[in-house]
C-alpha positions as a Markdown table, in Angstrom:
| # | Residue | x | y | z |
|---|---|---|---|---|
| 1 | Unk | 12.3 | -4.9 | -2.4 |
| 2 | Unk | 10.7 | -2.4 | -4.3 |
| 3 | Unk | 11.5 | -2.1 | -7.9 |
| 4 | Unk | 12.7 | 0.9 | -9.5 |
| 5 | Unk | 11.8 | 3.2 | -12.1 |
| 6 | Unk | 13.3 | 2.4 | -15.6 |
| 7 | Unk | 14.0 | 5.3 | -17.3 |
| 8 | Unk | 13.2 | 4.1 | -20.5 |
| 9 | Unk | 9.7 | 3.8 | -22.7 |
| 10 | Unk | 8.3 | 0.7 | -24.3 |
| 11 | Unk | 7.3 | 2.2 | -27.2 |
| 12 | Unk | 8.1 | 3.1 | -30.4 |
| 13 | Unk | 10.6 | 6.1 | -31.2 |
| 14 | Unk | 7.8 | 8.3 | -32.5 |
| 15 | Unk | 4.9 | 7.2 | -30.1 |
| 16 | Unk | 6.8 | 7.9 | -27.3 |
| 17 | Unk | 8.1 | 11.2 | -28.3 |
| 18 | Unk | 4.3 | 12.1 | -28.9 |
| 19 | Unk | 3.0 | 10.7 | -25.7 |
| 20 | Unk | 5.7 | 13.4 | -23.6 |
| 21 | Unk | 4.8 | 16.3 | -26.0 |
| 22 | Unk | 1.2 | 15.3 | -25.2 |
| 23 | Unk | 1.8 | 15.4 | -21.7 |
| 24 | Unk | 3.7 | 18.7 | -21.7 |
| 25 | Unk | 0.7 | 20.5 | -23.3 |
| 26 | Unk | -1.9 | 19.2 | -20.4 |
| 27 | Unk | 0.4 | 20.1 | -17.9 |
| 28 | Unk | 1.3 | 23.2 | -19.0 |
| 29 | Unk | -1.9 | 24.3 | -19.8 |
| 30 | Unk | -3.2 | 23.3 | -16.7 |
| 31 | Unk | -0.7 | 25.1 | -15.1 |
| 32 | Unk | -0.8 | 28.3 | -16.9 |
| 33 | Unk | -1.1 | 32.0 | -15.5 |
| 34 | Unk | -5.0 | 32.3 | -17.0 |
| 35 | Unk | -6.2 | 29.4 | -14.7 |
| 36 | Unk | -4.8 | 30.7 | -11.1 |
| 37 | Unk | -3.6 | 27.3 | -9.6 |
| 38 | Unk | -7.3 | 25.5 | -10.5 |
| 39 | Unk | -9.0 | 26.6 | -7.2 |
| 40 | Unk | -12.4 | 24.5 | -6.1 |
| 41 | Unk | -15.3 | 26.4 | -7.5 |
| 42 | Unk | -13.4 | 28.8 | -9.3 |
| 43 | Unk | -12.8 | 30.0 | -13.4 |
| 44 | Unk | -9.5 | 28.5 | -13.5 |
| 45 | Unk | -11.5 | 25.1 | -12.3 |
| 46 | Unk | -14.5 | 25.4 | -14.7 |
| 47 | Unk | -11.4 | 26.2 | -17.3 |
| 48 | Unk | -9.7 | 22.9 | -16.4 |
| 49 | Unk | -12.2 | 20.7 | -16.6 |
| 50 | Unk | -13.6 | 21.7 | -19.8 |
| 51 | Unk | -10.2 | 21.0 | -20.7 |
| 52 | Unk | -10.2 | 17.7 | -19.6 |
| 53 | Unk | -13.9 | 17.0 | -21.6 |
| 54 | Unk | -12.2 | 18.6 | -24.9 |
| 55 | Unk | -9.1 | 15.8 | -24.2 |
| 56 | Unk | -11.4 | 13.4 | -23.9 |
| 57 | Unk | -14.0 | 13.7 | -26.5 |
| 58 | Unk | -11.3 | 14.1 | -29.0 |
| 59 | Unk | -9.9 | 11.0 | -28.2 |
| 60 | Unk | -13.4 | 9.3 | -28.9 |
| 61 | Unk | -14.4 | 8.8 | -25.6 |
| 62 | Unk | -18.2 | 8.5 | -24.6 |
| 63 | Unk | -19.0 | 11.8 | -22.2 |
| 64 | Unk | -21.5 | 11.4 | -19.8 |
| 65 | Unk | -21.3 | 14.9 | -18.3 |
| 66 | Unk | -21.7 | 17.7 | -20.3 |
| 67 | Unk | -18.5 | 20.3 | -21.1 |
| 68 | Unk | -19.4 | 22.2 | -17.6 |
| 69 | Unk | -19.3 | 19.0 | -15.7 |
| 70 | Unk | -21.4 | 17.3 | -13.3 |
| 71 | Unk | -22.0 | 19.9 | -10.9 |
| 72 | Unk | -22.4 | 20.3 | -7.2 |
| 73 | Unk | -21.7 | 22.1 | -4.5 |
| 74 | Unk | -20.2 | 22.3 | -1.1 |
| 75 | Unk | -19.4 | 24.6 | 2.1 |
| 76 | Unk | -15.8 | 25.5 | 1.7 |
| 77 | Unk | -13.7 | 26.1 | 4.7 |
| 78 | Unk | -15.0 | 29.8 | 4.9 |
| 79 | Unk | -18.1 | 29.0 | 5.3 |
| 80 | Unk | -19.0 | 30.0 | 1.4 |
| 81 | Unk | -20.9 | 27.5 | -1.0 |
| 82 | Unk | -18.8 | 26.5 | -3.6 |
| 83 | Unk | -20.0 | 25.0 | -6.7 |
| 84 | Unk | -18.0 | 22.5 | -8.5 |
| 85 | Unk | -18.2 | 19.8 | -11.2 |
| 86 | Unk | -17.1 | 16.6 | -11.8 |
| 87 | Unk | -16.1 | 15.5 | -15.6 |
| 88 | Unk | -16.7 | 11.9 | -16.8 |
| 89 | Unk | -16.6 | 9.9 | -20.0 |
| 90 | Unk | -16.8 | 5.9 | -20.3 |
| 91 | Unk | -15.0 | 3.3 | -22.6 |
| 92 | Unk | -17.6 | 0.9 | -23.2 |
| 93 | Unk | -16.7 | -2.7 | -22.4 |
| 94 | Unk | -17.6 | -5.5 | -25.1 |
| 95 | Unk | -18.0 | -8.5 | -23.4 |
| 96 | Unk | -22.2 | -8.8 | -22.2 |
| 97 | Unk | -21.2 | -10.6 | -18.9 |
| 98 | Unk | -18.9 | -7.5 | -17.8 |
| 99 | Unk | -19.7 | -4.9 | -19.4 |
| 100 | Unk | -22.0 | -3.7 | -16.6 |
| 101 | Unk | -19.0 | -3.7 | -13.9 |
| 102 | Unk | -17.0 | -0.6 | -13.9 |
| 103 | Unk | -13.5 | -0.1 | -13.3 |
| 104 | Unk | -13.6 | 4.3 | -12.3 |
| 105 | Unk | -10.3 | 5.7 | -13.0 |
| 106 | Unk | -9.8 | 9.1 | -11.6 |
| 107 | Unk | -8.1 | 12.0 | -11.0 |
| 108 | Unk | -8.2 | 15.5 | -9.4 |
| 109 | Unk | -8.2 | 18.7 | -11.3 |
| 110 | Unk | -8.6 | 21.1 | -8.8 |
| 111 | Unk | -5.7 | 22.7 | -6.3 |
| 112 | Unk | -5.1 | 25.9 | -4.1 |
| 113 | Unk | -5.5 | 28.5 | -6.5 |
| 114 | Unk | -3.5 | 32.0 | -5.5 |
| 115 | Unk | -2.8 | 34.3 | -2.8 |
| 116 | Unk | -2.1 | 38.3 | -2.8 |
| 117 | Unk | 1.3 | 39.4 | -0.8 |
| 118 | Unk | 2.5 | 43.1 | -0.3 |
| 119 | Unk | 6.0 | 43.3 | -1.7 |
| 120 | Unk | 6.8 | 47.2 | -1.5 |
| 121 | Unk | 3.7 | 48.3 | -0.2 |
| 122 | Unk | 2.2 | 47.0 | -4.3 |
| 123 | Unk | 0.3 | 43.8 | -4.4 |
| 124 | Unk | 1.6 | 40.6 | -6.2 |
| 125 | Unk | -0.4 | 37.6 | -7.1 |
| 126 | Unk | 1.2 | 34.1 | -6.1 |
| 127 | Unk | 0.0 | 31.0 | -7.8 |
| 128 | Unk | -0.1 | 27.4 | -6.5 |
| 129 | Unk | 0.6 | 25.5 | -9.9 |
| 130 | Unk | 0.0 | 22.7 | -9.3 |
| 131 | Unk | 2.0 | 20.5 | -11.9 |
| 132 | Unk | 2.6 | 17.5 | -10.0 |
| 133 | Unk | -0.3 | 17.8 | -7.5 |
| 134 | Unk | -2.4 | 17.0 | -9.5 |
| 135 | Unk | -1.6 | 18.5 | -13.5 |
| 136 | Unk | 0.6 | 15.3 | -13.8 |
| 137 | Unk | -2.8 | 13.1 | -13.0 |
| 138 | Unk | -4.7 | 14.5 | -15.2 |
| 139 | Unk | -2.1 | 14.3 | -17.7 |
| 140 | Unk | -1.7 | 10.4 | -16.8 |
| 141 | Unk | -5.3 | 10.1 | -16.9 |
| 142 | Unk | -6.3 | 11.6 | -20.8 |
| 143 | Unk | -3.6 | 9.9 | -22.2 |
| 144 | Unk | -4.1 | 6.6 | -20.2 |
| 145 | Unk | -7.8 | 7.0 | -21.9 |
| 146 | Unk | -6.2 | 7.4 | -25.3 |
| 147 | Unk | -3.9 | 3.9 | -24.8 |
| 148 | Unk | -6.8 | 2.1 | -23.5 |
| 149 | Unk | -9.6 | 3.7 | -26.0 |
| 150 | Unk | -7.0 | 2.4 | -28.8 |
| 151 | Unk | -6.9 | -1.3 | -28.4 |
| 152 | Unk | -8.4 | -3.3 | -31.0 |
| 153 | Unk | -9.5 | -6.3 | -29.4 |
| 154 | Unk | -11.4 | -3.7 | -26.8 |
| 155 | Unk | -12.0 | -3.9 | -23.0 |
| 156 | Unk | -14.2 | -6.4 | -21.3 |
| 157 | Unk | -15.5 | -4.2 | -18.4 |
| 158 | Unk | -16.2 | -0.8 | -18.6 |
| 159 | Unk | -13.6 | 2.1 | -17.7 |
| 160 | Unk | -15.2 | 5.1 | -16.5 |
| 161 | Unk | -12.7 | 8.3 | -16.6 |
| 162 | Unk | -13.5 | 10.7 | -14.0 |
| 163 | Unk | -12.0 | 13.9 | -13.4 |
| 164 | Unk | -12.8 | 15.2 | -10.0 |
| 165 | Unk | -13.6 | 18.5 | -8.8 |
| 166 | Unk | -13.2 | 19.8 | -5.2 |
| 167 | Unk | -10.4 | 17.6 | -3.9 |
| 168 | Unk | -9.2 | 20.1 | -1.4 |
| 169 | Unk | -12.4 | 20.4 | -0.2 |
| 170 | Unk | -12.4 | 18.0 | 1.7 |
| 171 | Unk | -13.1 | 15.4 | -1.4 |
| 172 | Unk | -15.8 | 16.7 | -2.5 |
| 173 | Unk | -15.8 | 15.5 | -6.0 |
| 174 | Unk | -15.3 | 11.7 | -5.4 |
| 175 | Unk | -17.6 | 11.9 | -2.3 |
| 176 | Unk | -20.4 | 13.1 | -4.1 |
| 177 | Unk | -19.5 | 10.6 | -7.4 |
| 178 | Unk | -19.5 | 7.1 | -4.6 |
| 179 | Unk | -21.4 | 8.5 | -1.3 |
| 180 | Unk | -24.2 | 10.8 | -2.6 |
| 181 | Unk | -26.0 | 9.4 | -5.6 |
| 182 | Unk | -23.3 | 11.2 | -8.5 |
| 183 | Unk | -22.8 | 7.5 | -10.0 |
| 184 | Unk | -26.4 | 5.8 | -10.1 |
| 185 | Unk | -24.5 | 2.1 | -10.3 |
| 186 | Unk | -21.8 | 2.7 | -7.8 |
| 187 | Unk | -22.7 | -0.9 | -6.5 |
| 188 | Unk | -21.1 | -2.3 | -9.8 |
| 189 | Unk | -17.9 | -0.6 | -9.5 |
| 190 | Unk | -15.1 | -2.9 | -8.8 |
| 191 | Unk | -12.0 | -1.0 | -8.3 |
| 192 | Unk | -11.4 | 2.6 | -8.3 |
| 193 | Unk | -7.8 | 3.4 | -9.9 |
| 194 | Unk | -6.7 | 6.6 | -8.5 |
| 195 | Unk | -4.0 | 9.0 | -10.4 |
| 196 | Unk | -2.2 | 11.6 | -7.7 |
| 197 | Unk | 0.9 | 13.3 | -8.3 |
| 198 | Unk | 2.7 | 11.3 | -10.8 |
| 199 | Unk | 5.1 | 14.2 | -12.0 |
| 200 | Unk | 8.3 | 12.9 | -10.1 |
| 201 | Unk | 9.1 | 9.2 | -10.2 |
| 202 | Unk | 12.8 | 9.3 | -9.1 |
| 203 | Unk | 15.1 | 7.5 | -6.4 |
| 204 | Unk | 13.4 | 10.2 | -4.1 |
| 205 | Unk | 10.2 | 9.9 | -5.1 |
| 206 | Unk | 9.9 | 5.9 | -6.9 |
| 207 | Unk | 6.7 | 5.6 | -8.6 |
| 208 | Unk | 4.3 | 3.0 | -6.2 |
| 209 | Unk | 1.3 | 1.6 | -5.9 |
| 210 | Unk | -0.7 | 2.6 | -2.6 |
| 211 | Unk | -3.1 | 0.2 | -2.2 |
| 212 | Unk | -6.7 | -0.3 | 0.2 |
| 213 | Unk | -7.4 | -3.7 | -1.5 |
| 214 | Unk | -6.3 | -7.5 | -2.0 |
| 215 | Unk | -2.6 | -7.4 | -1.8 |
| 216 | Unk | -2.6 | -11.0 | -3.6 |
| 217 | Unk | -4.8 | -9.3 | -6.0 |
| 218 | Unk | -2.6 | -6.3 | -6.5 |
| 219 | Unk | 0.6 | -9.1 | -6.7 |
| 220 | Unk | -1.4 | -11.3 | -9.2 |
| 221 | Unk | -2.6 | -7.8 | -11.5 |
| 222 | Unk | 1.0 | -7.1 | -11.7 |
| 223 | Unk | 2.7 | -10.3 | -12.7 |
| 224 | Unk | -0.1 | -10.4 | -15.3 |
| 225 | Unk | 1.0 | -6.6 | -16.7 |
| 226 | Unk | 4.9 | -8.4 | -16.4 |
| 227 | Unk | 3.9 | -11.5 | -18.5 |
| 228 | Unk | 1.9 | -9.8 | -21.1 |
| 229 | Unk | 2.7 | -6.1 | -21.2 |
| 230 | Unk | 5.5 | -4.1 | -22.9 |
| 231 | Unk | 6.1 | -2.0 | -20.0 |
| 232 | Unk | 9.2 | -0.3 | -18.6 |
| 233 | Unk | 7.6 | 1.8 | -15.6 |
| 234 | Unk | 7.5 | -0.8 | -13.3 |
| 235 | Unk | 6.2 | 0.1 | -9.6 |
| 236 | Unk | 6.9 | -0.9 | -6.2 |
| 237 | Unk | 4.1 | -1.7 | -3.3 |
| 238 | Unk | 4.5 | 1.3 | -1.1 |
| 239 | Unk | 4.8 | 0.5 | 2.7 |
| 240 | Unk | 4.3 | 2.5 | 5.3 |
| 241 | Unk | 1.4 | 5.7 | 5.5 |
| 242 | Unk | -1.2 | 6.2 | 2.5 |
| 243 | Unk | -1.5 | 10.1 | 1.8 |
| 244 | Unk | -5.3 | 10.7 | 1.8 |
| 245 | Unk | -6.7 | 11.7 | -1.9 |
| 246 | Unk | -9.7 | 10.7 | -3.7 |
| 247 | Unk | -9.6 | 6.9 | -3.2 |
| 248 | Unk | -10.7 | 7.4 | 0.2 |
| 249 | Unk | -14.5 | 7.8 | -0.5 |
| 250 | Unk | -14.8 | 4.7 | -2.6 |
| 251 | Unk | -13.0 | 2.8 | 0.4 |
| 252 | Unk | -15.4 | 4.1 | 2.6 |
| 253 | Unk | -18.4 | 2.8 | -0.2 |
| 254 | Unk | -16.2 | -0.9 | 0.6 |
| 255 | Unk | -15.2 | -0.8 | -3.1 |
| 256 | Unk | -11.5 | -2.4 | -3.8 |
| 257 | Unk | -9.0 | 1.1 | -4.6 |
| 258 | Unk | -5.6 | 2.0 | -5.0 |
| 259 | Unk | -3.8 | 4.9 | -5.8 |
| 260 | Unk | -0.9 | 5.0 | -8.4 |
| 261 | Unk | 1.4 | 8.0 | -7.2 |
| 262 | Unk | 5.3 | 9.1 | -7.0 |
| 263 | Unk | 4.4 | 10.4 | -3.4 |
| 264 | Unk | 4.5 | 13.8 | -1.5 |
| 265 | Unk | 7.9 | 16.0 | -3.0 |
| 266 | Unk | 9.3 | 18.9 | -1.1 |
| 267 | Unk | 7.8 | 20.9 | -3.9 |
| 268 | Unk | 4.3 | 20.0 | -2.3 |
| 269 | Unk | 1.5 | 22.9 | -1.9 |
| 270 | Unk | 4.1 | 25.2 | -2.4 |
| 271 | Unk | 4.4 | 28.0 | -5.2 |
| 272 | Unk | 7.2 | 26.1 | -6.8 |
| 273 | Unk | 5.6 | 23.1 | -7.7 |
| 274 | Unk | 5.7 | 24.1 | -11.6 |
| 275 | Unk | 5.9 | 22.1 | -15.2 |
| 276 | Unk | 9.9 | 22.8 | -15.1 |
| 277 | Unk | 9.9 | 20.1 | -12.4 |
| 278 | Unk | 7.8 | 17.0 | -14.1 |
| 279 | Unk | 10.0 | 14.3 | -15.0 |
| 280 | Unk | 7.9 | 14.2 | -18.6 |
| 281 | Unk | 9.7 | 11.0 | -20.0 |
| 282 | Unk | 9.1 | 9.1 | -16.5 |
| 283 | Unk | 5.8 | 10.2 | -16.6 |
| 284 | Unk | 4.7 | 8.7 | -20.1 |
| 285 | Unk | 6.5 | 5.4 | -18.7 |
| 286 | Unk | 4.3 | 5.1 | -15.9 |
| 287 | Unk | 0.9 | 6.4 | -17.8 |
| 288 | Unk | 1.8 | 3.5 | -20.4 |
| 289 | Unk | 1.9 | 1.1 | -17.6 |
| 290 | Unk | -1.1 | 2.5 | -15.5 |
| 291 | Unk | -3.0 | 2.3 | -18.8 |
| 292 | Unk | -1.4 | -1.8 | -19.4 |
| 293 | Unk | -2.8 | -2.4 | -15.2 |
| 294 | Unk | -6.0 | -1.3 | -16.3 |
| 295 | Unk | -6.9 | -3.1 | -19.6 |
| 296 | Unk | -5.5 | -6.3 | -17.1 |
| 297 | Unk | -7.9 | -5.0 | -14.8 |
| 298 | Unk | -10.8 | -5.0 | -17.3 |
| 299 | Unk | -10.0 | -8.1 | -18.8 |
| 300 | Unk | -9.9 | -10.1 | -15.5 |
| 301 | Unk | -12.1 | -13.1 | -15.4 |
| 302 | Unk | -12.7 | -12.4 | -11.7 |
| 303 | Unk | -11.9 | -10.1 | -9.3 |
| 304 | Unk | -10.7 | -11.5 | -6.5 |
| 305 | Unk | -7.4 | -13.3 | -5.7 |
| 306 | Unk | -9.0 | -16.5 | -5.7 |
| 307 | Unk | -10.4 | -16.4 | -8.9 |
| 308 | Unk | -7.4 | -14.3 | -10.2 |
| 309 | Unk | -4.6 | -16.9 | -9.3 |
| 310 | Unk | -5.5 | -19.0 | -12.2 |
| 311 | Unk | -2.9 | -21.4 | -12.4 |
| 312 | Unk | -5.1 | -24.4 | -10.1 |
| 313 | Unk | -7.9 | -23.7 | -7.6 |
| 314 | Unk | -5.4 | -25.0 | -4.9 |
| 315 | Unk | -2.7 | -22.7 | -5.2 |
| 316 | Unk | -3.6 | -19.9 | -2.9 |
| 317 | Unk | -2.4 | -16.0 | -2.3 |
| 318 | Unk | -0.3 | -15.8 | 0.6 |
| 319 | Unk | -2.7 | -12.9 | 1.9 |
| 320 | Unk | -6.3 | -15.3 | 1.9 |
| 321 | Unk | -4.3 | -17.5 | 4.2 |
| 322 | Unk | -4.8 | -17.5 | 7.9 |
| 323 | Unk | -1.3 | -17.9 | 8.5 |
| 324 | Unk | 1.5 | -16.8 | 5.5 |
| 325 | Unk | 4.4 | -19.2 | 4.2 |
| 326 | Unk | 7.4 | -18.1 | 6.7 |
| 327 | Unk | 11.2 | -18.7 | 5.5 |
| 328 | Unk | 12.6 | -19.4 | 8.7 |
| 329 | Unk | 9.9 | -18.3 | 10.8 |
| 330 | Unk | 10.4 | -14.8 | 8.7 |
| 331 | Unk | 8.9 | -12.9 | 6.0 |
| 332 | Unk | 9.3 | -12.8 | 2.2 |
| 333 | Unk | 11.7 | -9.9 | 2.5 |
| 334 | Unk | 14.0 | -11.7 | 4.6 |
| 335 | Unk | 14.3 | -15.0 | 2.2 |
| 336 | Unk | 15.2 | -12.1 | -0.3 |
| 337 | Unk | 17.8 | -10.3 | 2.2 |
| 338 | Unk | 19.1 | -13.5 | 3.8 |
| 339 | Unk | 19.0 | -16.5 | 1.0 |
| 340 | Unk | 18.9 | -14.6 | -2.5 |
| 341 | Unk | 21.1 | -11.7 | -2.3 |
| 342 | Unk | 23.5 | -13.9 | 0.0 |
| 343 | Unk | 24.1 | -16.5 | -2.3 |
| 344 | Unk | 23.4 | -14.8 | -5.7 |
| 345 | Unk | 26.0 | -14.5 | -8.1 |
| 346 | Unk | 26.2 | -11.7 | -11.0 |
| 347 | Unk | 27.5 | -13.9 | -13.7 |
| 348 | Unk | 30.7 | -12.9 | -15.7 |
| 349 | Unk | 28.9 | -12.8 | -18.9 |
| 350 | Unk | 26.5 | -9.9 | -17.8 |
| 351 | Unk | 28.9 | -7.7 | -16.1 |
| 352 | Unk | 31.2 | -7.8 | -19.0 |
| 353 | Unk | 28.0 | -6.8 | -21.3 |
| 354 | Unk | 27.0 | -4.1 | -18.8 |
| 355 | Unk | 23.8 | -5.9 | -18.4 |
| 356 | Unk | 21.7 | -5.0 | -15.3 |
| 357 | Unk | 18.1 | -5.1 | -14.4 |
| 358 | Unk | 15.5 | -6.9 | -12.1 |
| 359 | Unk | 14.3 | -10.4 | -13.0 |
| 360 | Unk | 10.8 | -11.4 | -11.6 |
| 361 | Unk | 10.9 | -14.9 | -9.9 |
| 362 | Unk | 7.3 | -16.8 | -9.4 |
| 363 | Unk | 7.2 | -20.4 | -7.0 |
| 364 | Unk | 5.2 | -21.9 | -5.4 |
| 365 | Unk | 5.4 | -23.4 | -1.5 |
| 366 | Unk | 3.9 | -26.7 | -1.5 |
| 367 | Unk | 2.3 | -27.8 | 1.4 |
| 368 | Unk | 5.4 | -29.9 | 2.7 |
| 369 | Unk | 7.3 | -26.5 | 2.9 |
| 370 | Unk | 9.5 | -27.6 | -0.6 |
| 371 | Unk | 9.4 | -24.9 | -4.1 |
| 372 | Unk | 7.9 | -26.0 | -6.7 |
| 373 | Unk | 7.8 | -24.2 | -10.5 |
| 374 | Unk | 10.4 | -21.9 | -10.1 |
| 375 | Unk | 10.1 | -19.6 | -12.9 |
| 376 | Unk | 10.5 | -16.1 | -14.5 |
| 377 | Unk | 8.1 | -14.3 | -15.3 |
| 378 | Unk | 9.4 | -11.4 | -16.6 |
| 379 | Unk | 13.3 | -11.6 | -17.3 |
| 380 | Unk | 16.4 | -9.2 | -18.0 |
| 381 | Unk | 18.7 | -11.5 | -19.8 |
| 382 | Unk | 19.3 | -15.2 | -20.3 |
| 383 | Unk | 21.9 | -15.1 | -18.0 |
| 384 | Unk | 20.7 | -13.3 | -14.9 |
| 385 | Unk | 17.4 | -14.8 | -15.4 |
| 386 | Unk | 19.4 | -18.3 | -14.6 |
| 387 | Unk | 21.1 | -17.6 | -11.6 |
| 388 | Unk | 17.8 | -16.2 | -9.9 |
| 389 | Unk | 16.2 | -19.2 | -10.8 |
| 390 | Unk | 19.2 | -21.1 | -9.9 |
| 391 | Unk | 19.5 | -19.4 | -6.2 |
| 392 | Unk | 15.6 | -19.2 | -5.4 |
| 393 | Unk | 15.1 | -23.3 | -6.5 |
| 394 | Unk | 17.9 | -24.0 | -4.2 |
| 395 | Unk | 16.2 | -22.4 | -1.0 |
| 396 | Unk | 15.5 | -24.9 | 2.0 |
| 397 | Unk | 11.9 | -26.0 | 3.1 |
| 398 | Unk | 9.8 | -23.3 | 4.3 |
| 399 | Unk | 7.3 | -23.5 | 6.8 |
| 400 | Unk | 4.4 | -23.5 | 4.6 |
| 401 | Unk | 0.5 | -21.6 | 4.7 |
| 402 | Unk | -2.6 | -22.6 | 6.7 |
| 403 | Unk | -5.9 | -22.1 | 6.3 |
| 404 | Unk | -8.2 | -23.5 | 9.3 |
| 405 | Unk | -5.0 | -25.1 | 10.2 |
| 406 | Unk | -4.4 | -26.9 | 6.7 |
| 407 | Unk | -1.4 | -26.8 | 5.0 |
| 408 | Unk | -2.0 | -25.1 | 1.8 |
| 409 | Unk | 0.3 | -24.4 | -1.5 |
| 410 | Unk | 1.0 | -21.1 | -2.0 |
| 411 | Unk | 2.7 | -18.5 | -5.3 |
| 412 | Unk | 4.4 | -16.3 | -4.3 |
| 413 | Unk | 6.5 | -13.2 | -6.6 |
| 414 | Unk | 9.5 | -11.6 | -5.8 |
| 415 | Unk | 11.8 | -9.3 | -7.8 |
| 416 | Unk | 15.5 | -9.6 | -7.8 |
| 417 | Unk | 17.4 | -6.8 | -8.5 |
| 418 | Unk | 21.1 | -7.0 | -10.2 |
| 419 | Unk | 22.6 | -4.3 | -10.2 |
| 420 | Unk | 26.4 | -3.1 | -11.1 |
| 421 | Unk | 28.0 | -0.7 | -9.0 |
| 422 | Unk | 29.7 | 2.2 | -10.5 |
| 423 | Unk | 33.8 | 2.2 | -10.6 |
């Protein structure tokens, strides 16, 4: 079950008022008349990404392009050569094992540009604007760069920041940085973070992860941001079709990716898709917890789920298993659908308080089928944080992993939701 957007920040009064105002300004000027919807190749493109360098080099970041980009070109759908440019900076990691290996964070800048229409036989110019596909990404991206480029104790790996040019061309600004020699050590890159239409992030449109890597890995990144992080943002996995965007290219270089995205609105490609319609405050909630996934990210001993999933080196992710723990020859969804939310109990105390929220429950399957170290690990209140424990230590055996027909111990994660209804 997918958790949903909180609609508060986890930061202070005054940081988070200044991390929406900064957002407003790189969206709106993204978006503005003088750049004509940010079209591949054109001045409203070049405009935008020197934007994006100027953001960036204030903020202290190390630029590897220049202000116009690193530039290349492409045959556009009519046949003409377009030139383009990618922008990219890089927050040096400290620690001399990892500070080789790359974690590329990205976003597009361009869009569709504008159109001319007859209205009463004079011609009007219509502009795409963009704002959520993609202004909101960049927006997400510069000040993700500011949050990570601010912490004190530094990153381990290195975070390269990558504005890309040329997305609607066929993605020709991530193909050219992992596919045709634009990043010289693509081989150390390992995970592409991609930001793509974050301006929404309602019940319509929940912010999600859409992943092309190690679910258990994903899982294990998360529950770290829960344990450690101040975050309020807090996404769900997304199921079902992944919208192309510029992830694609590094999947096709084999290199783990994801995308972190509030999905496809009716606003879409469409001339209405303007600042007015960013949900600003949700946004700066998910930038500060895209930004709290990275430095994880970064800071990651390994990067793999069996080198992730720390807590013993036989404890296992239920995705490197051959065959998954089952709760009654069923999935994880169904122990939450037919066991918790059956038998869980909103307790007096909470519902009198007005307390609601979604409590994070970790265990582990042994390899008899019994749980084992029930625990929260991130809660909502004393009280609802005991009855899920209560309700998920209680659960009968389950018919535990294998791996080359061995019975295994797994962790798994699950998030349970309370909830009061309205009266």
């Amino acid at each position: 079950m997918a958790a949903g957007l909180l609609l508060c920040i986890s930061v202070a009064g005054n940081a988070a008022d200044s991390l929406v105002d900064n957002i407003k300004g790189h969206i709106r000027f993204l978006c503005s008349p003088a750049l004509e919807g940010r079209k591949a190749g054109s001045a409203g493109e070049r405009a935008a990404a020197g934007y994006l360098y100027d953001q960036l080099d204030k903020i202290g970041i190390t630029m590897l392009s220049g202000r116009d980009g690193d530039t290349f070109t492409v045959i556009g759908a009519d046949g003409d050569t377009i030139s383009s440019r990618n922008i990219v900076g890089i927050i040096e990691g400290i620690d001399p094992k990892l500070r080789d290996e790359y974690i590329v964070v990205g976003a597009h800048i361009d869009h569709l540009g504008a159109y001319s229409v007859s209205i009463d036989g004079s011609p009007v110019r219509r502009i795409y604007p963009g704002a959520d596909a993609n202004a909101s990404g960049v927006a997400a991206l510069i000040e993700a760069a500011r949050i990570l480029a601010s912490y004190p104790e530094g990153l381990s790996r290195s975070v390269m920041l990558v504005g890309f040019g040329a997305m609607e061309e066929e993605f020709a600004g991530s193909r050219y940085f992992a596919l045709a020699g634009g990043f010289s050590q693509i081989a150390n890159v390992k995970m592409m973070v991609n930001l793509d239409m974050l301006g929404r992030g309602n019940a319509s449109n929940p912010f999600e992860i859409y992943h092309a890597t190690d679910p258990a890995l994903v899982s294990w990144v998360m529950s770290q941001v829960l344990r450690n992080e101040s975050v309020s943002a807090i996404p769900g996995i997304h199921k079902g079709v992944v919208f192309p965007s510029d992830n694609l290219a590094f999947k096709q270089a084999a290199i783990p990716n994801l995308t972190f995205s509030t999905g496809i609105s009716k606003e879409y490609r469409t001339t209405m898709d303007t600042p007015e319609l960013v949900l600003y405050d949700n946004l700066a909630a998910e930038t500060v917890y895209i930004a709290a996934f990275i430095k994880t990210v970064c800071n990651s001993p390994g990067l793999s789920a069996g080198n992730a999933a720390s807590n013993s080196e036989s404890v296992y992710a239920a995705s490197d298993c051959d065959t998954p723990p089952l709760f009654f020859r069923k999935d994880v969804q169904y122990f939450l659908d037919s066991w918790v939310y059956k038998y869980l109990k909103y307790p007096n105390a909470a519902v009198e308080a007005g307390i609601q929220g979604t409590v994070y429950v970790s265990f582990i399957i042994e390899a008899d089928g019994q749980l084992s170290n029930v625990a929260v690990e991130r809660g909502v209140s004393e009280t609802l944080d005991a009855e899920a424990v209560k309700v998920v230590g209680a659960s009968p055996k389950w018919i535990p992993a294998t791996i080359d027909g061995k019975k295994v111990r797994t962790k798994i994660v699950i998030p349970i939701e309370f909830r009061l209804k309205k009266r």
